[in-house]
C-alpha positions as CSV (number, residue, x, y, z in Angstrom):
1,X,11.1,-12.2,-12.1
2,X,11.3,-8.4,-12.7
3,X,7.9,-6.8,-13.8
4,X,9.5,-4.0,-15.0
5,X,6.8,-3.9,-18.3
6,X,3.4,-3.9,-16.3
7,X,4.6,-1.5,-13.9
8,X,6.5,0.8,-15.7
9,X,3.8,0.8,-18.4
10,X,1.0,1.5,-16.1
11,X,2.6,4.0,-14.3
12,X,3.8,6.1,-17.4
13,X,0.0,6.1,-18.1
14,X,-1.8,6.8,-15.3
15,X,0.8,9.7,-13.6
16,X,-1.0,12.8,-15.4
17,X,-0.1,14.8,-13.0
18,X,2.8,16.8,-13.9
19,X,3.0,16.2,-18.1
20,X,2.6,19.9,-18.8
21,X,6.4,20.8,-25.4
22,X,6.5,22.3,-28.4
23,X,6.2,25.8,-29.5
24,X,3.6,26.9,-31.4
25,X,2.8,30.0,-33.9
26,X,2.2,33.4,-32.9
27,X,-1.0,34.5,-30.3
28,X,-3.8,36.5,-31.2
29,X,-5.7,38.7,-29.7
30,X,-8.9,38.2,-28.1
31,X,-10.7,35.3,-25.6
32,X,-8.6,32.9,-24.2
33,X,-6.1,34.0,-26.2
34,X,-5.8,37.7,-24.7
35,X,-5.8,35.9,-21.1
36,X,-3.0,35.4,-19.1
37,X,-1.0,31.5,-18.7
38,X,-2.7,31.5,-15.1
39,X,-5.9,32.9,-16.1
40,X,-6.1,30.4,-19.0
41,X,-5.4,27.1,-16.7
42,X,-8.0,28.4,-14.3
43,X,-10.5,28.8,-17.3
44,X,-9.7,25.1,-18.2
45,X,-10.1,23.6,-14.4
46,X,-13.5,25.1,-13.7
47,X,-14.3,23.6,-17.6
48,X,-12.8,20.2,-17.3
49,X,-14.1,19.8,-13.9
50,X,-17.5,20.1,-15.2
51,X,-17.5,16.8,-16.9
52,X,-17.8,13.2,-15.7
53,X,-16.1,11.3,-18.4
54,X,-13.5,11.6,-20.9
55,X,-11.6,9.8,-23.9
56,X,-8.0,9.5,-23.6
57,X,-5.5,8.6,-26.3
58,X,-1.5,7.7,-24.9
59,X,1.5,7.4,-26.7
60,X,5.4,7.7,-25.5
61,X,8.4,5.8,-26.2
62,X,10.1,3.4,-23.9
63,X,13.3,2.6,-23.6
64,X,12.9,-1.3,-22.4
65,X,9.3,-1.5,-24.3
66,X,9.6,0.7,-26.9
67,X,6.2,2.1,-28.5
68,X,3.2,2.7,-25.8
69,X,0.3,3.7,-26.7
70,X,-3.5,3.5,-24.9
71,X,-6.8,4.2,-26.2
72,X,-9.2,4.3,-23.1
73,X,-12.2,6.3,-21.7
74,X,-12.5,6.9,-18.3
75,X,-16.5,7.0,-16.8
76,X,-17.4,9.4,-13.8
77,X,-15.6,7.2,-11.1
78,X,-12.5,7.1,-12.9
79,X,-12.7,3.5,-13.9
80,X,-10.9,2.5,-17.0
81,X,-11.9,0.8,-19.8
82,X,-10.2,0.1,-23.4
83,X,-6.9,-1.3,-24.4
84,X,-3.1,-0.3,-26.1
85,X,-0.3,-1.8,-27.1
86,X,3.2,-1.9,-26.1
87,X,5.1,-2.5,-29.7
88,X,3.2,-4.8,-31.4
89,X,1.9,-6.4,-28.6
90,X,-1.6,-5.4,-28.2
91,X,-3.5,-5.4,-25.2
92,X,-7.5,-4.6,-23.7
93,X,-7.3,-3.0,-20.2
94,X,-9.9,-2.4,-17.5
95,X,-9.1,-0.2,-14.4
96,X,-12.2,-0.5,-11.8
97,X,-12.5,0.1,-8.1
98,X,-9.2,0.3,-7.7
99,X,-8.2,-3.0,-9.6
100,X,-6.6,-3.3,-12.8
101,X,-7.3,-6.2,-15.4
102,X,-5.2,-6.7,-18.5
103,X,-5.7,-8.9,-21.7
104,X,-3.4,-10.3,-24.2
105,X,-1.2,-13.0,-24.5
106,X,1.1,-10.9,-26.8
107,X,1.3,-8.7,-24.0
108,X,2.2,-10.9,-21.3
109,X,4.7,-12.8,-23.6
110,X,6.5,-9.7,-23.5
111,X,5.9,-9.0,-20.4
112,X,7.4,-12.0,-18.9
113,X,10.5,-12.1,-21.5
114,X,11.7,-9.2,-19.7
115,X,12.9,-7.3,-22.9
116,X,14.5,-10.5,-24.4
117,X,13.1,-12.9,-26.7
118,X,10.3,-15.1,-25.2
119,X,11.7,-18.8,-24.8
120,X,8.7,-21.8,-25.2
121,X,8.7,-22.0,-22.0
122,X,7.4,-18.6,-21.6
123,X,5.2,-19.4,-24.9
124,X,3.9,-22.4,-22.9
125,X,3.2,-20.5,-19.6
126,X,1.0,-18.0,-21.2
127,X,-0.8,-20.2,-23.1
128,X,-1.5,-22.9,-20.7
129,X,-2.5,-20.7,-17.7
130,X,-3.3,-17.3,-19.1
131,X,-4.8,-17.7,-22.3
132,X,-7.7,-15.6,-22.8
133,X,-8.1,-14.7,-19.3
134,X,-8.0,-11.3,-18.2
135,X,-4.9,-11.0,-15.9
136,X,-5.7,-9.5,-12.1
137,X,-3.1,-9.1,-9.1
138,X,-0.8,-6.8,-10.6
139,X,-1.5,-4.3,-7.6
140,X,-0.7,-6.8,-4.7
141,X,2.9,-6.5,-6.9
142,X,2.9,-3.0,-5.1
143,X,1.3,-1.0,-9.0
144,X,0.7,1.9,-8.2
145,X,-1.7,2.5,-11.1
146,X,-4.8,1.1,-9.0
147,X,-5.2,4.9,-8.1
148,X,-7.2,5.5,-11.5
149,X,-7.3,8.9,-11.9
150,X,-8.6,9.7,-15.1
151,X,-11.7,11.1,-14.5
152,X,-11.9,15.0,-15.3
153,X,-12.1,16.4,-12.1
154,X,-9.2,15.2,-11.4
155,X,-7.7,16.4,-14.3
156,X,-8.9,19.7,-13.4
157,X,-6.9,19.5,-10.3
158,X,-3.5,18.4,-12.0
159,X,-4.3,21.2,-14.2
160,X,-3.2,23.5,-11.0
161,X,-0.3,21.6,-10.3
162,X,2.7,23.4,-12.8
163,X,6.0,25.0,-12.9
164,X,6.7,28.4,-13.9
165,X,3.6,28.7,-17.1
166,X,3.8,30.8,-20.1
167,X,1.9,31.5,-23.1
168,X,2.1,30.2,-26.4
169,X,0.6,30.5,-29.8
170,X,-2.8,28.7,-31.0
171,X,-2.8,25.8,-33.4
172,X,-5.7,23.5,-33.6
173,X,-5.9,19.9,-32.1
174,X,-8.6,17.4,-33.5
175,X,-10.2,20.2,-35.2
176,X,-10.8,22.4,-32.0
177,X,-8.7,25.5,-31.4
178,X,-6.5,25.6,-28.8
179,X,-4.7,28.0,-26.9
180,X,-0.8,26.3,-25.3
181,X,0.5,27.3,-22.2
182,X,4.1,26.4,-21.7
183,X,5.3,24.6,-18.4
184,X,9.2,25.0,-17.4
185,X,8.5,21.4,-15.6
186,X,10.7,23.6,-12.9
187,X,8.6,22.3,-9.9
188,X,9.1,19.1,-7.6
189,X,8.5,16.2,-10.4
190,X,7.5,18.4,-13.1
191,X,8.4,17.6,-16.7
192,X,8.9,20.8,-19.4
193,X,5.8,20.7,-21.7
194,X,2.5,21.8,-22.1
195,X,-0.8,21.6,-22.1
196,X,-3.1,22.9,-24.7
197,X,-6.6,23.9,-23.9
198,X,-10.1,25.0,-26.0
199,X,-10.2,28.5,-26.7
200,X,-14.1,28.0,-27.7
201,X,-16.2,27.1,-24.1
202,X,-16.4,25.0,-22.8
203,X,-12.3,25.7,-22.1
204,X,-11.9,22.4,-21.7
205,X,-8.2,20.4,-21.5
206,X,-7.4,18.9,-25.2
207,X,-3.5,17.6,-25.2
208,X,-0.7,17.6,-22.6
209,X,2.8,17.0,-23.7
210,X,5.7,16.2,-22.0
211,X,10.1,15.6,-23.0
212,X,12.9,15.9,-21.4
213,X,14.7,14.8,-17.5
214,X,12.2,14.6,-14.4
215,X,12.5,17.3,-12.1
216,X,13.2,15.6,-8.4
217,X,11.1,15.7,-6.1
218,X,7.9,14.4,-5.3
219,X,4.2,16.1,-7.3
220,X,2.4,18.3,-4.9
221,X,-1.2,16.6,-4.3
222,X,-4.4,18.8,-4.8
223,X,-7.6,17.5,-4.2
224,X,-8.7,14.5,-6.7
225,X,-4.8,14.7,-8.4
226,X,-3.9,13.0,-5.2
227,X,-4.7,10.2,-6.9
228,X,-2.4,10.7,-9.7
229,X,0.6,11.8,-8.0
230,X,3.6,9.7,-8.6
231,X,7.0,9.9,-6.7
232,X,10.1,11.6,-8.5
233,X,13.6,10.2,-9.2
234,X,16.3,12.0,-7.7
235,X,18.9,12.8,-7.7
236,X,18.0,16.2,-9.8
237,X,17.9,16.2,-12.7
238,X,18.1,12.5,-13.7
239,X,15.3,11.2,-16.1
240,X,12.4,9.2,-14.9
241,X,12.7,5.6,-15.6
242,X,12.2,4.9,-19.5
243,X,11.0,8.4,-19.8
244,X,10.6,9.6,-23.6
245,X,8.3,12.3,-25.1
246,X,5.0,11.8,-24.2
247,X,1.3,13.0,-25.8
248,X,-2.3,12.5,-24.1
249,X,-5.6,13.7,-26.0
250,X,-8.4,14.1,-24.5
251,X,-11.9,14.5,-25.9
252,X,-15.5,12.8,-26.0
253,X,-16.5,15.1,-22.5
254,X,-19.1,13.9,-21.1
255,X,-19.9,10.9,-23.2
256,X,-21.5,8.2,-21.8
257,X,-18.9,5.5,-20.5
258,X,-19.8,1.9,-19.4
259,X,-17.2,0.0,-17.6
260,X,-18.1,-3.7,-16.6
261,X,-15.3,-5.5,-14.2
262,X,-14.2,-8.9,-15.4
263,X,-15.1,-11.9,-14.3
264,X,-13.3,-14.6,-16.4
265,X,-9.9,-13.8,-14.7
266,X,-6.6,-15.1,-13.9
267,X,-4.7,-13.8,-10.3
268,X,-1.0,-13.3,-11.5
269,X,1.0,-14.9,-8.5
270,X,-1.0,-18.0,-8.6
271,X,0.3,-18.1,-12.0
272,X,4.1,-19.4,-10.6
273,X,2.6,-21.7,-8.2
274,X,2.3,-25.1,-8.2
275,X,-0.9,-27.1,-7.2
């Protein structure tokens, strides 16, 4: 069985680190926007940093799932709590102390049909031993999304982890004003993008973007990114595994985020073992 959905899913998700695109309209002249690229993403990490929690929306396009998309907010600990959808399949997700939970028998219909069309048996298998249940053991499968990361210090530090920058126009993002800077995705598992960030304080990070191939390599860690930092395909130039455009908004800094870890749950290896 090839949990190429969970894992690839997941991982899209969590590996921040290096989405830095689209061009924008002309600058103007004063605040962030008379700054330099570097001075503007050092503006943004002390900001960002200064928060504990933070609402993330996800979306990309897959080439084995198709539509991904996740709606989650992440509490001063970087536990996870909300849910997505792969296609139509929708899902509720919980990242906490370094485990992640899933719910959705949609979800792990597809997941399990490996791309194809879900035979009863599959059908059966959910149904029978999944139901309901939140899903745990996906990171004794070797997911490397149990490093949650989302909290916004360690945004901050993925913030100084970049290719060559540059500045772009303004343009505003869920009506805040923001200033892009442009990534070249040039360094060791960079992508070309960029990331947008609040020209009114607090300079806070608002969108990342992300297309094209993965450079190879492996992401440089700083501090809390660590945590984030995903391995590279080689050889260079080849693109990441189902890697499409990509788009993560953040907002809600410093809202108050509750995450509970679940206890009606389901361990995923026990679930092709017989009694």
């Amino acid at each position: 069985m090839r949990w190429a959905h969970p894992l690839a899913l997941l991982a899209f998700f969590m590996a921040g680190c290096n989405l830095p695109g689209q061009s924008t309209g002309g600058i103007a002249i004063g605040g962030e926007e008379s700054k330099t690229a570097d001075q503007v993403i050092a503006d943004a990490r002390k900001d960002t940093g200064g928060f504990k929690t933070v609402h993330v929306t996800f979306s990309t396009i897959s080439k084995d799932a198709g539509s991904i998309s996740f709606d989650v907010s992440s509490d001063e600990n970087g536990n996870v709590t909300g849910g997505g959808a792969t296609g139509d399949a929708k899902f509720d997700i919980v990242i906490i102390d370094g485990k992640t939970y899933i719910k959705g028998q949609a979800f792990w219909v597809k997941v399990f049909a490996n791309g194809g069309t879900p035979d009863p048996s599959v059908q059966a298998l959910v149904q029978s031993k999944i139901g309901d249940h939140w899903v745990s053991g996906l990171d004794s499968l070797g997911d490397s999304t149990t490093r949650s990361g989302l909290s916004p210090p360690a945004l901050a530090d993925c913030l100084g982890v970049h290719g060559t920058l540059s500045k772009g126009g303004t343009q505003t993002i869920n009506g805040k004003k923001a200033i892009e800077v442009q990534d070249k995705g040039d360094s060791p598992g960079g992508r070309a993008g960029s990331r947008f960030i609040a020209v009114d304080s607090p300079h806070v990070l608002l969108r990342q973007t992300a297309t094209g191939p993965t450079t190879a390599g492996s992401s440089p860690t700083t501090g809390k990114c660590a945590a984030l930092a995903t391995p590279a395909p080689a050889p260079s130039g080849s693109p990441a595994p189902d890697a499409g455009p990509v788009t993560i908004d953040y907002g809600d800094y410093g809202k108050p985020v509750s995450v509970t870890k679940p206890t009606d749950t389901v361990d995923l290896p026990s679930l092709f073992t017989t009694q």
